[in-house]
N, C-alpha and C positions, 0 to 999 in steps of 0.2 A: 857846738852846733845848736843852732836855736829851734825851737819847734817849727819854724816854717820850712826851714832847710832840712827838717826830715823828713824824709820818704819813705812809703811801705815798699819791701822787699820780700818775696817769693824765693827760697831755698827749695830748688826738687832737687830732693837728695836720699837713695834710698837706704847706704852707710848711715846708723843716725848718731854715730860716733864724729864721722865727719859732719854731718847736720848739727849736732848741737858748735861743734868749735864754732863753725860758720856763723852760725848762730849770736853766739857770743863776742864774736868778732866783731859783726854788723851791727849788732846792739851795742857793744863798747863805743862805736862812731857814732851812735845818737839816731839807729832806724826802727823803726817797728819792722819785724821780722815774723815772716810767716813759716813754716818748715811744713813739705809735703813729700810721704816717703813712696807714694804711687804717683803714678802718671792721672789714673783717674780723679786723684783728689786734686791733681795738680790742675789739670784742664778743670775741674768744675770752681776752684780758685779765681781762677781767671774769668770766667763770666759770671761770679754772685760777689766777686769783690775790688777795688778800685788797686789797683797796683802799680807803684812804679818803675818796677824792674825785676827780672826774675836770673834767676842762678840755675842754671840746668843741665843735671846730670842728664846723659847723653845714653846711659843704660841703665834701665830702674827693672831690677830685678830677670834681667835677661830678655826685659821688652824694650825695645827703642823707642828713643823720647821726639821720633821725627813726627808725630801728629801732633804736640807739644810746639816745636819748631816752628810747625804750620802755619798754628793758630797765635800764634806769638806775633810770627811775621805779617798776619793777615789784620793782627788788632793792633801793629804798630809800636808794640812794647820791646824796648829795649832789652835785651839780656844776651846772658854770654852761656857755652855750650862748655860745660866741666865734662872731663873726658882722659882718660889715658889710653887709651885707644888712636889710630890713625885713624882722623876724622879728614882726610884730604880730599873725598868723593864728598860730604856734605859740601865742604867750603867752596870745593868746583860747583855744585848745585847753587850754593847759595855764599855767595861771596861775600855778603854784608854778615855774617857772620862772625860774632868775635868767639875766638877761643880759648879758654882758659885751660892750659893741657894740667892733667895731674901728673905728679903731687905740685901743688902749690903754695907757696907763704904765706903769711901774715899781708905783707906789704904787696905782692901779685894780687891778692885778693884785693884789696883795699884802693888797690890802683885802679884796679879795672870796674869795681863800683864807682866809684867817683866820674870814669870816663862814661861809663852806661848812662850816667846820672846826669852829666855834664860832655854831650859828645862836642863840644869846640875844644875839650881839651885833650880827645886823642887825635884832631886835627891838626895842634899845634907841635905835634910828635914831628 
């Protein structure tokens, strides 16, 4: 990947066992990689710094990340709702939603950045 084709990525992730793999993952494919294990670091992320897609866990410490959702939705930014939980009342809310259910792979991961990144190619699904 060349430095134009990388993009900054946002991980909210309150496991930071799971956050670092993620981590390393996304950086393995050539991203600058953010990691935020609260919601409040997460939302202030997003309005003091340029991002192009975000990863989010769906319960960060027994608070929901639907203010998160919101402001996601409202700024336009791509990202996908990590979750092992039935998230079927979000998705009826909000059907443009992608969901990345846990546990997830190497390659689910790595799939569905590229699609956040590049949405004509989960169109061609």
């Amino acid at each position: 990947m060349t430095s134009a084709e990388a993009k900054r990525l946002l991980v909210v992730e309150d496991d930071p066992v799971i956050a670092m793999l993620m981590e390393d993952i996304l950086r393995d494919l050539g991203h600058e990689v953010f990691v935020n294990l609260t919601l409040a670091h997460a939302l202030l992320e997003i309005d003091t710094h340029e991002v192009d897609a975000v990863l989010l866990d769906m319960h960060l410490r027994g608070e929901s990340a639907r203010p998160m959702v919101l402001a996601l939705i409202e700024r336009k930014l791509p990202f996908a709702v990590l979750s092992g939980s039935d998230q079927s009342a979000l998705q009826q809310e909000f059907p443009q939603v992608r969901l990345l259910p846990k546990p997830f792979g190497k390659a689910q991961l790595e799939r569905t950045v590229r699609e956040l990144l590049n949405p004509a190619l989960s169109a061609s699904d």
